[in-house]
C-alpha positions as CSV (number, residue, x, y, z in Angstrom):
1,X,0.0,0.0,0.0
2,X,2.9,2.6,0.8
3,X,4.5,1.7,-2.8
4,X,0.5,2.3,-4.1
5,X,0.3,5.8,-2.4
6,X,3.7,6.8,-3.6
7,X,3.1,6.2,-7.3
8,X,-0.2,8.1,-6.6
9,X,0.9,10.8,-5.3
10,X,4.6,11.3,-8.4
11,X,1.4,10.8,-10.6
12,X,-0.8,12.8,-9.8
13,X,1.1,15.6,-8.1
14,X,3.0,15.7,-11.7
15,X,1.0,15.0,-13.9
16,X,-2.6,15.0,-12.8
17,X,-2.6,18.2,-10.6
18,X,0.0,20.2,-12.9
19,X,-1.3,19.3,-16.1
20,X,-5.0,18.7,-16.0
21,X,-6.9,19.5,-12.8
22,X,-5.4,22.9,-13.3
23,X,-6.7,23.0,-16.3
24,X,-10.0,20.9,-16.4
25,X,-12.3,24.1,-15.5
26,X,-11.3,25.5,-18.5
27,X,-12.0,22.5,-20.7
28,X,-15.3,22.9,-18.6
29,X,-16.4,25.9,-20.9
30,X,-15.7,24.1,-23.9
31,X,-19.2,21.9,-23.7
32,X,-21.1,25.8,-24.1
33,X,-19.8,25.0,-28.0
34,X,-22.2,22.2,-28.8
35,X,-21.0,18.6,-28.7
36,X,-19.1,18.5,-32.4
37,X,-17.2,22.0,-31.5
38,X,-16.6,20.8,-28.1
39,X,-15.0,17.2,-28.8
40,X,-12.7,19.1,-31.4
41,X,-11.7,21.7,-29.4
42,X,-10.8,19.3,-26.1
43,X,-9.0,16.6,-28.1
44,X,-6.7,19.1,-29.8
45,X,-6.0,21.1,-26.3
46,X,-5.5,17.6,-24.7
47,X,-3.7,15.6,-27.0
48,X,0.2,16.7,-25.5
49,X,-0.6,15.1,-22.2
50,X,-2.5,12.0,-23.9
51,X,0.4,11.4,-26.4
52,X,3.4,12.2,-24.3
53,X,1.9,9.9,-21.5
54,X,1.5,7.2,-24.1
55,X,4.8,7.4,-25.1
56,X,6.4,6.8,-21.9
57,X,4.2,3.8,-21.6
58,X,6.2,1.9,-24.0
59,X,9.3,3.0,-22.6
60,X,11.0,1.0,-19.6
61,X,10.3,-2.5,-20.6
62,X,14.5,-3.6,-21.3
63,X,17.7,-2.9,-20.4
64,X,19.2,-5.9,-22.0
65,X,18.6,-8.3,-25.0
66,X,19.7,-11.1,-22.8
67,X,16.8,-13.0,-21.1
68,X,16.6,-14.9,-17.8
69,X,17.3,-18.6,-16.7
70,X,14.5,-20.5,-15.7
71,X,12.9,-18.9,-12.6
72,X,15.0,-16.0,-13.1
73,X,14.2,-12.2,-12.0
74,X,14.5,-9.0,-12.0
75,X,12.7,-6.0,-10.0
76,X,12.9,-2.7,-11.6
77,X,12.1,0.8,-11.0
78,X,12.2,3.0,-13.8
79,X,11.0,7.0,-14.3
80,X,10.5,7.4,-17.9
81,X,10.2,11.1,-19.0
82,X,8.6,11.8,-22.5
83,X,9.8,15.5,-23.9
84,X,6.7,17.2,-25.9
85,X,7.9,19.1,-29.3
86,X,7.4,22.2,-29.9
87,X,4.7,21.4,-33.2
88,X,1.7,20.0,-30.0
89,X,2.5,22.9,-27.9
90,X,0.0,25.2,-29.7
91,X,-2.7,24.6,-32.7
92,X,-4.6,26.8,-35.2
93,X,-8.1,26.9,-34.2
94,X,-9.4,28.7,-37.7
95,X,-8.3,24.8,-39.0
96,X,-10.0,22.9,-37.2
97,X,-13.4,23.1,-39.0
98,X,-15.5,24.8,-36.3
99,X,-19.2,25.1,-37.0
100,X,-20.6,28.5,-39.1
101,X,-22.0,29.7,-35.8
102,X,-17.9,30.1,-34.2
103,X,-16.5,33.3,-34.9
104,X,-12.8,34.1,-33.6
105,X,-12.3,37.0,-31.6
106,X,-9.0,37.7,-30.8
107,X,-6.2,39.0,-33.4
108,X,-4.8,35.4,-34.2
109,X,-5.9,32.0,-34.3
110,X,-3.0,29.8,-32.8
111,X,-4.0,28.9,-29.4
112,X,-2.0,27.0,-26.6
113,X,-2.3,23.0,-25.7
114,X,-1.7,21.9,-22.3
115,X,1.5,22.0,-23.0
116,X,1.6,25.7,-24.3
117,X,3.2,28.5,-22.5
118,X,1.2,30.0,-19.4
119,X,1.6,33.3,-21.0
120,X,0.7,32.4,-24.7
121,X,-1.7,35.0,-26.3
122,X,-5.8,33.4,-25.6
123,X,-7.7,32.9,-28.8
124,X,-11.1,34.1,-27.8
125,X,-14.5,32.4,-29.6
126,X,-17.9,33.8,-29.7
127,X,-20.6,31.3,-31.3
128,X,-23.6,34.0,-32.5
129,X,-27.2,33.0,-34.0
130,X,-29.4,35.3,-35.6
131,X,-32.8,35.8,-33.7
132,X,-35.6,38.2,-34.7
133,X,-33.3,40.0,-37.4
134,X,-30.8,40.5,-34.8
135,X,-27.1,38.8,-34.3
136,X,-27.6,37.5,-30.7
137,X,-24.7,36.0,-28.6
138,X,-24.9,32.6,-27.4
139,X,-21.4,32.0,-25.5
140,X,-18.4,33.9,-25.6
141,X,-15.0,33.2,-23.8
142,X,-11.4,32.2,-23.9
143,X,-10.1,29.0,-24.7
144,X,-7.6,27.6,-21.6
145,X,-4.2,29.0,-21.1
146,X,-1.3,26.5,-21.1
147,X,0.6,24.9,-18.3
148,X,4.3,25.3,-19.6
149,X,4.9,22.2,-18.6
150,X,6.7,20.7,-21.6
151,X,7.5,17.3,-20.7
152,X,5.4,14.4,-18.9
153,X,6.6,11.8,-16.5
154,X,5.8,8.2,-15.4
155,X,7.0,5.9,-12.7
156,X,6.6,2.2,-13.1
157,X,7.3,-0.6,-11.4
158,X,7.6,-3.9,-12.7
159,X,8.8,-7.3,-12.4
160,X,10.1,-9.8,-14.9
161,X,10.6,-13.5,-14.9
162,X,12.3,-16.1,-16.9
163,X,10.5,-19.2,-18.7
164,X,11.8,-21.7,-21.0
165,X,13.3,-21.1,-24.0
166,X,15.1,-18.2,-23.5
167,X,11.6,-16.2,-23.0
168,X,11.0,-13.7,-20.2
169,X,7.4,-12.6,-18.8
170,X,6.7,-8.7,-17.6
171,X,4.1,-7.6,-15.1
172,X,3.2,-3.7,-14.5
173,X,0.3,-3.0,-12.1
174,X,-0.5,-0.5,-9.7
175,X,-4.3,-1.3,-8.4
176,X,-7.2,1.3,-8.7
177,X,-6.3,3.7,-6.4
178,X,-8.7,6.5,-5.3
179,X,-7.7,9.9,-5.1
180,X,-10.0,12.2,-2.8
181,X,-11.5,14.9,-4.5
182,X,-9.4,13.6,-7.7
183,X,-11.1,10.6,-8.8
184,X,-9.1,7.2,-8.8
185,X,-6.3,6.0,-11.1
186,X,-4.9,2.5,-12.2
187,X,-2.6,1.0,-14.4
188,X,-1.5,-2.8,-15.5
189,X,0.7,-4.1,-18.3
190,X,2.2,-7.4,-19.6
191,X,5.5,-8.3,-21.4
192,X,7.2,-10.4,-23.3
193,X,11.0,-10.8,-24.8
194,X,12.2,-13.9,-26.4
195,X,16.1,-14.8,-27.1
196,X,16.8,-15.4,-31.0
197,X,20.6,-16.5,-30.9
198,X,19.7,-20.0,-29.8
199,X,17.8,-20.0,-33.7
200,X,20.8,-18.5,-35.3
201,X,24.1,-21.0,-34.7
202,X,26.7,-18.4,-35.6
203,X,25.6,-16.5,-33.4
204,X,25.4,-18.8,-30.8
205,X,29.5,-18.9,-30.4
206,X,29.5,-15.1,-29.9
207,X,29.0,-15.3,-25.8
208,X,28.8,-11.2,-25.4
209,X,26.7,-11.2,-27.8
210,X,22.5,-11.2,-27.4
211,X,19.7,-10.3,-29.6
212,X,16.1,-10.9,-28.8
213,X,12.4,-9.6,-29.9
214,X,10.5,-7.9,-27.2
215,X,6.6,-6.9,-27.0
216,X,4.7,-5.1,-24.4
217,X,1.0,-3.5,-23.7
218,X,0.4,-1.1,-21.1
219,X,-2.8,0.4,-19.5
220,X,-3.5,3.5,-17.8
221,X,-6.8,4.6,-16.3
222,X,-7.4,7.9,-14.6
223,X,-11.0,9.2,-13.6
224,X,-11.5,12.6,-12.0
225,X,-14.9,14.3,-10.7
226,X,-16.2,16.9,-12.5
227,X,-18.9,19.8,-10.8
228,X,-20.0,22.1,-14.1
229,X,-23.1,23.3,-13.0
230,X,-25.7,26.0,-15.5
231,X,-25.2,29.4,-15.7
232,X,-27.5,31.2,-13.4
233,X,-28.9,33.4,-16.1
234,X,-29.8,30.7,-18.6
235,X,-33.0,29.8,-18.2
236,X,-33.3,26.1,-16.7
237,X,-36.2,24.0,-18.5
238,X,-34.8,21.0,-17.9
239,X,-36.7,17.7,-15.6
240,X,-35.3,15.0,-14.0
241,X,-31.8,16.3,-14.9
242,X,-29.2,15.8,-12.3
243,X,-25.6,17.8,-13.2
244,X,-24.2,16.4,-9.4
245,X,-22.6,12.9,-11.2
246,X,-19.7,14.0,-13.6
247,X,-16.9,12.1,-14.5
248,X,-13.8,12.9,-16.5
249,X,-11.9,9.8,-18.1
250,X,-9.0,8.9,-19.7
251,X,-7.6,5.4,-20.9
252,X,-4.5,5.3,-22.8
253,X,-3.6,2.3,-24.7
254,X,-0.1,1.3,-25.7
255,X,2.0,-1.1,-27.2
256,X,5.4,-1.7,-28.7
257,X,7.1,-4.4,-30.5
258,X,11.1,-3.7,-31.3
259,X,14.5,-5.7,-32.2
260,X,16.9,-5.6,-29.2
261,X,20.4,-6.1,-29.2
262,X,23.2,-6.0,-26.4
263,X,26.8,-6.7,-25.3
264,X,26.9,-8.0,-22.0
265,X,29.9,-8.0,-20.0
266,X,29.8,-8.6,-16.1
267,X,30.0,-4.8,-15.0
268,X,28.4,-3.3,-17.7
269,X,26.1,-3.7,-20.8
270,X,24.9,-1.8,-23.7
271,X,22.2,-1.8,-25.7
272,X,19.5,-0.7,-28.2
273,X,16.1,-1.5,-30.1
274,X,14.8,-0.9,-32.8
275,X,10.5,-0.8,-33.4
276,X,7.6,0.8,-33.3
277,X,4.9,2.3,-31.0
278,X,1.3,2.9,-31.0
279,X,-1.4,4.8,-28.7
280,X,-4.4,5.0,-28.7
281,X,-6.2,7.3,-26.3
282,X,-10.0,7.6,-25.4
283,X,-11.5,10.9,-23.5
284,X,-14.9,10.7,-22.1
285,X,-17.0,13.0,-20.3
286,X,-20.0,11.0,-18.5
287,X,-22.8,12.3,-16.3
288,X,-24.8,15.0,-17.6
289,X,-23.5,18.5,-18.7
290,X,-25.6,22.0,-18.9
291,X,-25.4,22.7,-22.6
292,X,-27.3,26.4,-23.8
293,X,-28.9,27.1,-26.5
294,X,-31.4,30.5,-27.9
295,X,-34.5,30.8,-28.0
296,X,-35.3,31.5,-31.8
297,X,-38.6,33.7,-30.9
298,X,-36.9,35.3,-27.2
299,X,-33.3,35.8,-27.6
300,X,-33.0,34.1,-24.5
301,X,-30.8,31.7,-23.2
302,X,-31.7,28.2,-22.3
303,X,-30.8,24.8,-21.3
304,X,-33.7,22.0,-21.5
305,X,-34.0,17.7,-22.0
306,X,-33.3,17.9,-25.7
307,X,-29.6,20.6,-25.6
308,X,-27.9,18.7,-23.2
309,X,-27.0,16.0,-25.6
310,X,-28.1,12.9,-23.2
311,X,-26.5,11.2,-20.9
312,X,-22.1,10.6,-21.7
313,X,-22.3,13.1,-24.8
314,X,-18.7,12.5,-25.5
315,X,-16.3,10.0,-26.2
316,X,-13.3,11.6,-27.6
317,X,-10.4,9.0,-29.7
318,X,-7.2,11.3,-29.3
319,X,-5.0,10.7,-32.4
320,X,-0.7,11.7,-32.8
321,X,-0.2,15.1,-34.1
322,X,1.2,13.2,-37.5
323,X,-2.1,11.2,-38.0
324,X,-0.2,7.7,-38.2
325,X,-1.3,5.4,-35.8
326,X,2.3,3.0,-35.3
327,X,5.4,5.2,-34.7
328,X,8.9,3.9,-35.4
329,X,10.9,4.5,-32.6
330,X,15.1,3.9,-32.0
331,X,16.4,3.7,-28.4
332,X,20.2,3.5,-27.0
333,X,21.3,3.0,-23.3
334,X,23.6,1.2,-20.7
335,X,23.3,-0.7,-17.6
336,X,25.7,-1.0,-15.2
337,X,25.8,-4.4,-12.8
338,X,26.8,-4.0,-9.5
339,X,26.3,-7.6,-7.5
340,X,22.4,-8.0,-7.7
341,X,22.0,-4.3,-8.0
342,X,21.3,-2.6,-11.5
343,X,21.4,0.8,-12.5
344,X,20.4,1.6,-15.9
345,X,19.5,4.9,-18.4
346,X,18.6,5.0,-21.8
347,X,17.3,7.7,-24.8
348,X,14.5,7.1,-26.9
349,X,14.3,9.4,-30.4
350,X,10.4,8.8,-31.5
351,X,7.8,11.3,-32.4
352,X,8.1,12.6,-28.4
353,X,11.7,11.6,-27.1
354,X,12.1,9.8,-24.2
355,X,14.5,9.6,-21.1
356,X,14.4,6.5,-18.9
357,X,16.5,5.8,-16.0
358,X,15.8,3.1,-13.6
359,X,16.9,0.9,-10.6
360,X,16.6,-2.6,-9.3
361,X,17.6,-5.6,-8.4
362,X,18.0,-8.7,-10.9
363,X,18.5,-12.7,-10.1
364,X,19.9,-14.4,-13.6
């Protein structure tokens, strides 16, 4: 439980508290838009954090291309930290295909995501409907500011063990975990690596030598309460509605697959792979959330049964910046071997590159 509650807290204190509870009143506003505005508007301001955090997913799995004996094992900390690029820190709102009603307000149209500079100049929207003859405003506002924080971190824990055949197992977990006033969060992950020299003979007289295929899947699951409530001057005409159950979640999906190689002497090894990556990251907002619309005949503002959307109006798929769904990625590091104790760093250069460095303990 003490190893549960530290995790928690790196997590959320980094990640969760700096990069989207500060920031999830301001995605708040972004449900005014309508539901097809909204769910482009929120996956483009989000997609940094998603991506990044993805990305270090799929970091952290090896440090060697050598597998263990039979029953062998290793324990291994590891803080992976994913670096966002400047080309997610910002996007042009005037491209994203807003509906005819959205009208941009302020003198340009790049606006900050997550990741974007506290300071960043706001791109401010008004959506505006003609009633009685008359261009009426619906909602206007700014979209959220940025956190600065340009990179996203990840502790893991995880333990490996060695089967037959020159084939190691991976487990990652850290149980659902609830947060207070946050929500809950969880992760889990499995891994596997299997030896090729015993399939290739020449290489089979090379002992420093070791070269293996590695695969691994990782989940993460993080739920936060959400309290958006109607604007007191709209005019309520909704029944049976109750805005006190919101829920904000995010699962991020990832796997990689890569060619590892290594030299492995007794103090010290290096190695690489070479593969790909993929994530794929789903946003939903559940409960039900105040959405206004005007009165065609008043000019008023309302909410009612049939603006709202229904219950769980959206279910976001978060997408890399590029648009491809399986990354290549190329990753170099060392490990030093001190008794049982192993210290280890490595680089990763995909589309977000990625520092690793990890302790732990290993039984061959």
């Amino acid at each position: 439980m003490k190893l549960s509650k530290f995790f928690s807290t790196v997590v959320i204190l980094l990640a969760l508290t700096t990069v989207l509870r500060a920031q999830i009143g301001g995605m708040g506003k972004l449900l005014q838009v309508g539901l097809e505005d909204a769910e482009k508007l929120t996956a483009a301001y989000i997609a940094p954090f998603a991506n990044g955090f993805g990305a270090t997913m799929n970091s952290g799995w090896y440090n060697s291309a050598k597998t263990h004996k039979l029953l062998g094992f290793d324990l291994t900390f590891t803080t992976s930290v994913a670096f966002i690029p400047a080309n997610a820190k910002s996007f042009d709102v005037a491209g994203l295909g807003l509906s005819s009603f959205a009208e941009i307000t302020s003198p340009g149209s790049i606006s900050p995501t997550v990741a974007g500079a506290k300071n960043a100049d706001l791109v401010g929207l008004r959506y505006t409907r003609e009633v009685l003859g008359a261009p009426t405003t619906l909602v206007e506002f700014d979209l959220p500011k940025g956190t600065g924080l340009g990179f996203i971190p990840a502790p893991m824990l995880s333990l490996g063990l060695g089967l037959i055949k020159d084939t190691d197992v991976k487990f990652r977990y850290i149980p659902t975990i609830g947060l207070r006033d946050y929500g809950d969060l969880g992760l889990w992950g499995i891994g596997i690596k299997h030896g090729l020299k015993q399939w290739i003979p020449v290489l089979r007289k090379i002992p420093v030598f070791n070269l293996s295929l590695q695969g691994g899947y990782t989940q993460f699951n993080l739920g936060s309460n959400l309290d958006f409530k109607p604007n007191p001057s709209w005019d309520d005409r909704t029944t049976g509605i109750n805005f006190d159950k919101q829920r904000f979640d995010l699962t991020v999906k990832s796997y990689t697959a890569n060619l590892l190689v290594s030299a492995d002497i007794p103090v010290i090894t290096v190695y690489g792979g070479l593969g790909i990556s993929s994530t794929t990251t789903n946003l939903a907002f559940k409960g039900y959330y105040p959405i206004p619309d005007l009165d065609d005949t008043t000019g008023e503002v309302f909410i009612s049964n049939e603006t709202i959307g229904g219950k769980d109006p959206l279910n976001i798929s978060i997408k890399n910046k590029s648009g491809s769904a399986v990354l290549p990625r190329l990753n170099a590091g060392f490990k030093l071997k001190l008794a049982l104790i192993t210290i280890h760093a490595d680089y990763t250069y995909s589309d977000y590159s990625i520092v690793t460095a990890g302790l732990g303990i290993s039984f061959r």
